[in-house]
N, C-alpha and C positions, 0 to 999 in steps of 0.2 A: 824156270830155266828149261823143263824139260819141253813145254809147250812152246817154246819159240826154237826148237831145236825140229820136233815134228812138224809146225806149221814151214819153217825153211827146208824141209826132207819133202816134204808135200809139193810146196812151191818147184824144186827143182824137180823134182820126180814130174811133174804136171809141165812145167818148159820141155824137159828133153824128150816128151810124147806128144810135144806139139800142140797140148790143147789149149797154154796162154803163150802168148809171144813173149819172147825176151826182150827186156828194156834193150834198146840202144842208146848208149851214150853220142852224143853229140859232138863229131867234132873240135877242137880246139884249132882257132886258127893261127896260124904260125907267120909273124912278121917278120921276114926280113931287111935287113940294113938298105936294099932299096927303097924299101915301101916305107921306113921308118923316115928315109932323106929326104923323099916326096911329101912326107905328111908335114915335116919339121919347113919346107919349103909353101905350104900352104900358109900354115899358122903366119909368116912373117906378113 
């Protein structure tokens, strides 16, 4: 327990100094009731 406590203290200590990049999440794309009536107008 204590080792995944140091290696996540290490990890972040080593992101906020800039020596690895911090993952970025990917956004999530977000549909709309337009884009949902277009897609339901294709299927037919």
């Amino acid at each position: 327990m204590m080792n995944i406590w140091l290696r996540t203290l290490a990890w972040k200590l080593s992101v906020a100094l800039g020596l690895i990049e911090a993952p970025r999440l990917q956004p999530i794309p977000i549909h709309s009731d337009e884009q949902r009536r277009l897609a339901e107008q294709r299927r037919r």
